[in-house]
N, C-alpha and C positions, 0 to 999 in steps of 0.2 A: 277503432277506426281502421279500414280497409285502407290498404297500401294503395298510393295512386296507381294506374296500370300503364305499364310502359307504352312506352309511344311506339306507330307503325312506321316502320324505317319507308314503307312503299308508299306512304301517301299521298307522295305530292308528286307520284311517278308515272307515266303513260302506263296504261298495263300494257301495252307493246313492247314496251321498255327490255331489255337485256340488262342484266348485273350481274355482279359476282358478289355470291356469299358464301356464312358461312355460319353455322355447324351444318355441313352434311346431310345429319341425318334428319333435317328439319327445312331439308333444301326443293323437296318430291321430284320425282320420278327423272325429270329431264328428259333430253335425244336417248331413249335406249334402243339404238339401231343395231344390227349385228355385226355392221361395219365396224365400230366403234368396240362394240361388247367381245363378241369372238376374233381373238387374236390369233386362230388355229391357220395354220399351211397346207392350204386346200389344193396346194400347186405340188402337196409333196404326200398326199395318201394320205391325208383326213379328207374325212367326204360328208358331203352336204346333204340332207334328204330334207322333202316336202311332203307334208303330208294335208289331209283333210282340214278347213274351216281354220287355216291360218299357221298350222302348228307345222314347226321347223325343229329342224336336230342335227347335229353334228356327232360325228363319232371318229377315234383314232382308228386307225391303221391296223391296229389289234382288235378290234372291236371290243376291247374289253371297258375303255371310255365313251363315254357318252356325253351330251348333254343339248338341252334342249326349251322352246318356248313355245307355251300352249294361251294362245289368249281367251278367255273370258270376261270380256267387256262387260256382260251384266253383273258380276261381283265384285266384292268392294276391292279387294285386292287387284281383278281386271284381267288376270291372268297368274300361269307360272313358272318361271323358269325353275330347271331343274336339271342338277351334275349329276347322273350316278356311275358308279365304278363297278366292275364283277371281276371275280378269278378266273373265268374263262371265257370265252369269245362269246357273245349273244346268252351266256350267264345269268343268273339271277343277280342281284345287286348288293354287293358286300356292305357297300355306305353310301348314303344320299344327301344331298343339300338342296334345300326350295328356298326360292325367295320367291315373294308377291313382284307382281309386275311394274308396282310402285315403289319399288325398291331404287334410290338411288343411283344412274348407271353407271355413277363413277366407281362406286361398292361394287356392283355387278362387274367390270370391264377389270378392274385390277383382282378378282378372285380368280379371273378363268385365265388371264395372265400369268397367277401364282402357278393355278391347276397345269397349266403347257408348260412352265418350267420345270415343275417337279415330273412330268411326263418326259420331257426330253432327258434329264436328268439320270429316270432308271431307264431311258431306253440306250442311254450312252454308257453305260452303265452295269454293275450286278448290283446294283442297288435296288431296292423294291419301297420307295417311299410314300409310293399312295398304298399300301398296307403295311408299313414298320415305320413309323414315322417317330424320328428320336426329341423332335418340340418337344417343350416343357407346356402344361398350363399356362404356370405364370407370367411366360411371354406372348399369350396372347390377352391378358388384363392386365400388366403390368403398365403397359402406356396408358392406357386408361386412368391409372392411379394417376400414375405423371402427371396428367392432364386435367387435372381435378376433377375427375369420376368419385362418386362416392362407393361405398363397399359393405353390403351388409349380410351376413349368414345364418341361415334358416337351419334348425334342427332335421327338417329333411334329405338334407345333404344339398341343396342348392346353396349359391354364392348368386350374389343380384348385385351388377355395377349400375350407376344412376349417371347420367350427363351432367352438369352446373346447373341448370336450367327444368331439369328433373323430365322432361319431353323425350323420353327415348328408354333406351336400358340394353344391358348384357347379362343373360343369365347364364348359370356353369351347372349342370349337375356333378357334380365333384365325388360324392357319391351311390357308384354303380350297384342297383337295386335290382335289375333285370326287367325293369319296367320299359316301358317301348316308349319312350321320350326323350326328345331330342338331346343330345349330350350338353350343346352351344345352342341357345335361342338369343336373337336381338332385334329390335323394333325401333321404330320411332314416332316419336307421338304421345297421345297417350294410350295408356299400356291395356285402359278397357275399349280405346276404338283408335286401334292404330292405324298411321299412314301405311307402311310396310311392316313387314316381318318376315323375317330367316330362319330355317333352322337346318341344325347340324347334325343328322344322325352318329350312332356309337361307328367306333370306323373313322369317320371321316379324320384326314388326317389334320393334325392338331396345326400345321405347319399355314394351311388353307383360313382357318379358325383367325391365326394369327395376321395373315395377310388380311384377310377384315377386316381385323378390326383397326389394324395400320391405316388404310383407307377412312375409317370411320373415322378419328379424331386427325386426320389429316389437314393442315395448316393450309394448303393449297385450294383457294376458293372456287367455287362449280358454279359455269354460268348456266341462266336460269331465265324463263318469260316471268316478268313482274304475273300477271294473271294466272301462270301455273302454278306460284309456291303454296300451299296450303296457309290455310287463313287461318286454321285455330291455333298455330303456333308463328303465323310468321314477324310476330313482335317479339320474339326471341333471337330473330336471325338478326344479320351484319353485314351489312352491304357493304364492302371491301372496295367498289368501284363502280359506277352507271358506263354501261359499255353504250355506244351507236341502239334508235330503235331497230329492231328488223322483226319479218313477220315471228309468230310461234311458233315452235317449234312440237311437236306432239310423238310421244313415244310408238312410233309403227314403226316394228322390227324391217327393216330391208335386207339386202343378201349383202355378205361379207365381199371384198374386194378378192383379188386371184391369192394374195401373199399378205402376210404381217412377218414382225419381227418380234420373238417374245423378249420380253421381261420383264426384272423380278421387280415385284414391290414395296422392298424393305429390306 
């Protein structure tokens, strides 16, 4: 006999409705504005640029960071943001990180958080941490275990973390084969038609990795429009609180404010 299937926490809720829940990565997409997303100091040589058919980029001072949002409404992902780094000014890119546009903004907005601290950090600095980055792996899955992620290892050198709920996952290539694939890949959903998905090229510092996935099993619930959250998992989520209705809210990037203040996340 087939297990009864859990009940929808939303169903007896306006889909207007505002709440907070949670796991995260079964939350979809949210406000991902830039105001919100890019924490960068625009008032102090980081610069803005605009380009063609919606697509935006920010870059340091150095030119040697980057990062940027390309939307693509007609694919499933919708679009994509994307950090990359170089050794030298307007450089080729040493290490890069994408995520789907559907990527959670609160995961989005605390990575490029981590990325300006650890930017301020070697610029205040002779430290050079978005290329020598002394992280360990196992603090970027270690909370995961904490958190009741499951753990399982493939003879091709991958490591695969699982959520409680099995809707999501962490993969590690552990190891380095020379193969062009992502070091950190994570998703959520399921894993053959996911909400979002990440990934981490070779490079990317391990420190960024970590501030992720910190974000991901984050205890702090993400409000959310009852009719935004994705329907094939959201009898998994947790409605922490029913906030006031108010209209939806829809992910269209707007321009960042003059100033933020960074930091860290974890």
């Amino acid at each position: 006999m087939l297990p009864d299937p859990l009940p929808d926490p939303f169903k007896d809720l306006d889909p207007a409705q505002t709440v907070r829940v949670l796991p995260r990565h079964l939350a979809g997409p949210g406000q991902a504005d830039l105001e919100t997303i890019w924490p960068f100091p625009f008032d102090d040589g980081w610069h803005l640029h605009r380009a063609i058919q919606g697509m935006v980029f920010a870059s340091s001072p150095c030119a040697r960071l980057w990062t940027g949002f390309a939307p693509e409404p007609e694919k499933r992902g919708q679009g994509t943001w994307t950090i990359g780094m170089g050794r030298v000014p307007f450089g080729p890119r040493a290490w890069e990180i994408t995520f789907d546009a559907t990527t959670p903004a609160e995961l989005l907005r605390d990575i490029h958080a981590e990325l300006l601290d650890l930017y301020l950090e070697d610029f205040n600095s002779d430290q050079d941490h978005l290329f020598e980055d002394v992280t360990t792996p196992h603090e970027v899955y270690m909370p995961l275990l904490t958190h009741g992620w499951s753990h399982s290892v493939k003879r091709d050198g991958t490591r695969t973390f699982l959520p409680p709920e099995g809707h999501g996952g962490v993969r590690h290539r552990y190891a380095i084969t020379g193969a062009d694939s992502p070091i950190w890949r994570a998703w959520g959903g399921y894993l053959s038609e996911p909400h979002w998905r990440a990934r981490f090229s070779a490079g990317v510092p391990t420190t960024l990795a970590a501030a992720f996935t910190a974000s991901l099993i984050s205890t702090d619930p993400v409000h959310r429009v009852v009719k935004e959250i994705p329907f094939h998992t959201r009898r998994h989520l947790y409605v922490a609180r029913a906030a006031a209705t108010q209209p939806p809210s829809y992910p269209q990037p707007a321009l960042p404010p003059a100033t933020h203040a960074a930091g860290r996340t974890h």
